[in-house]
N, C-alpha and C positions, 0 to 999 in steps of 0.2 A: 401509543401512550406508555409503554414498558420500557422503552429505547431512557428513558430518565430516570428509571429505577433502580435500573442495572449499575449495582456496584462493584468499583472495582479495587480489589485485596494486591497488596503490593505482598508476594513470599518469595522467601528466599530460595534459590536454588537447591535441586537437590541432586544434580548431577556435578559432583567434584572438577571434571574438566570443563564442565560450561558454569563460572561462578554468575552469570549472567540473573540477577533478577526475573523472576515470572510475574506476571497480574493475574491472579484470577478474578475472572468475573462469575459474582453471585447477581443473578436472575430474581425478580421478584414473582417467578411462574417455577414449574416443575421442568426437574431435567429432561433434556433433547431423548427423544428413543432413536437406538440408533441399531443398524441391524451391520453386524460384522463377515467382512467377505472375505478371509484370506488378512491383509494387512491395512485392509480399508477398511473403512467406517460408513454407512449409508444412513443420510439422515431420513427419520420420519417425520420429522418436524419441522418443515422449511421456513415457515412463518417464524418461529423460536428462534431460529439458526440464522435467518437475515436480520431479527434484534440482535445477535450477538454479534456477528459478524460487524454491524453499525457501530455496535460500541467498542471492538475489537478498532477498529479501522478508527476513532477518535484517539486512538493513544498508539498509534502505528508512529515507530517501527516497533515499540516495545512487545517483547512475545507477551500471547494471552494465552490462558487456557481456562474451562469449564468443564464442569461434571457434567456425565452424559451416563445415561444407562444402555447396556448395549445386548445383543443377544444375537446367539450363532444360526439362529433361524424365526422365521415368522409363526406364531401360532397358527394350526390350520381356521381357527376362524375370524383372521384378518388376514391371511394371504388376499383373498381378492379384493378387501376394501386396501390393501396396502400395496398390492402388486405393480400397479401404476409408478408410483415412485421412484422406481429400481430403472429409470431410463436417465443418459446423460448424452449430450452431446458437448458437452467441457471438459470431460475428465473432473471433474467437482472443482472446477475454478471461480460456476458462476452456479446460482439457485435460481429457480421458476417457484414464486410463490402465487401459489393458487390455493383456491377449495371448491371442492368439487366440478374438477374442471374447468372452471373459471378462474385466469391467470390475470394476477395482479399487478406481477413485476418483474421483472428479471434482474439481478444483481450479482456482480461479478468483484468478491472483495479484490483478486489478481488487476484489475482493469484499477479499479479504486488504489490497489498498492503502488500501480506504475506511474499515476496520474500523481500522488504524491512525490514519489521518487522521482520524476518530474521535476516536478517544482522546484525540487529543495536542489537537484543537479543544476537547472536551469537561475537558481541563486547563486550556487558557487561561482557560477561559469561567469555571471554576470558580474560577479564582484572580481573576478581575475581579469577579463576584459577590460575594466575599469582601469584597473593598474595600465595595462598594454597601451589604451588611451590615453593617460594624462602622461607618459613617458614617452613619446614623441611630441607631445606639447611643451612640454618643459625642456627635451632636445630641442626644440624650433624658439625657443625663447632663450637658450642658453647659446647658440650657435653663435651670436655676433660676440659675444665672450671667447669664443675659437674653445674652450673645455668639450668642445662634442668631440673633437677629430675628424667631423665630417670636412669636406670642401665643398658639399654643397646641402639645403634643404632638400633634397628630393628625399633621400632615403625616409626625413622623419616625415614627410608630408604620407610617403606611402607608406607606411605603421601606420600613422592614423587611417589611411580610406582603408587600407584593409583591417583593422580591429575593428573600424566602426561598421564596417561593411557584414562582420563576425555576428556582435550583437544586433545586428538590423535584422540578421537570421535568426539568431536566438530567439527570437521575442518575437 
C-alpha cells in the first residue's frame, strides 16, 4: 500500500563531472535504519527497502537516491533482535523480506535491472533485424532490374533465412 505514495523529486546533480539528473524518492513511512560496515551500508529495514527499490525500478534506468539513517554499530539492546539481518548470500543484489522469521519474498532489484535491460536491448536488436530483412527483399525484388549486381537470387534469399533465422532467436 506505500509502493503509490512514494514520491519521486526530480534534483539536480551535485557532482560537477556527472551533470546527470538524480530522483529522489520521499517515502510516505520513516527513513530506512541502516548499520555502516566499512563502505557498505546494511539495511534493517527490508520491508521499506523492497518499497523503494519497487519504485526505484519503475523509473529504471534513471539513478534514485533516498535518505537513510545510518550508524557505525548496533545498540547493545537490539544486537540480538537485529543480529539475524547481517546475513547475505547476494552480496546485496537481492532482499529476503520477512518478519520474524517468516519470509515473504525474495527480491533481486539486479535480476529486475537485467530483465529490463533485456527488453529494451532485445527492441533495438529487433528493430535492426528488421532493416537486415526487408533489404534482401527489396534486393530479390530489384534483381530483375539487374541494380543488385548479383547474377543470381541466392545470396539475397540467404540474408533473409539467416536474419530471419536471427530474430526467430531473439524472441
Amino acid at each position: 500500500p506505500a509502493l503509490p505514495k512514494i514520491k519521486p523529486i526530480q534534483r539536480p546533480s551535485d557532482d560537477p563531472d556527472d551533470p546527470e539528473d538524480v530522483v529522489e524518492l520521499v517515502p510516505p513511512f520513516a527513513p530506512i535504519h541502516c548499520l555502516r560496515k566499512g563502505e557498505e551500508l546494511w539495511s534493517l529495514d527490508n520491508r521499506r527497502l523492497y518499497a523503494m527499490q519497487l519504485a526505484a525500478m519503475e523509473l529504471w534506468p534513471q539513478r534514485c537516491c533516498i535518505r537513510v539513517l545510518s550508524r557505525d554499530r548496533l545498540p547493545r539492546h537490539k544486537f540480538k533482535t537485529q543480529y539475524r539481518k547481517f546475513s547475505t548470500t547476494s552480496e546485496g543484489t537481492a532482499i529476503s523480506v520477512c518478519a520474524r522469521y517468516q519470509q515473504f519474498d525474495t527480491w533481486s532489484w539486479f535480476e529486475r535491472a537485467v530483465e529490463l535491460e533485456w527488453y529494451s536491448f532485445s527492441q533495438r536488436l529487433g528493430s535492426m533485424l528488421l532493416a537486415f530483412m526487408v533489404a534482401p527483399v527489396l534486393g530479390a525484388l530489384l534483381f530483375r532490374t539487374g541494380m543488385t549486381g548479383f547474377a543470381s537470387r541466392v545470396p539475397l534469399v540467404v540474408g533473409f533465412v539467416i536474419t530471419f533465422a536471427a530474430d526467430f532467436v531473439r524472441q
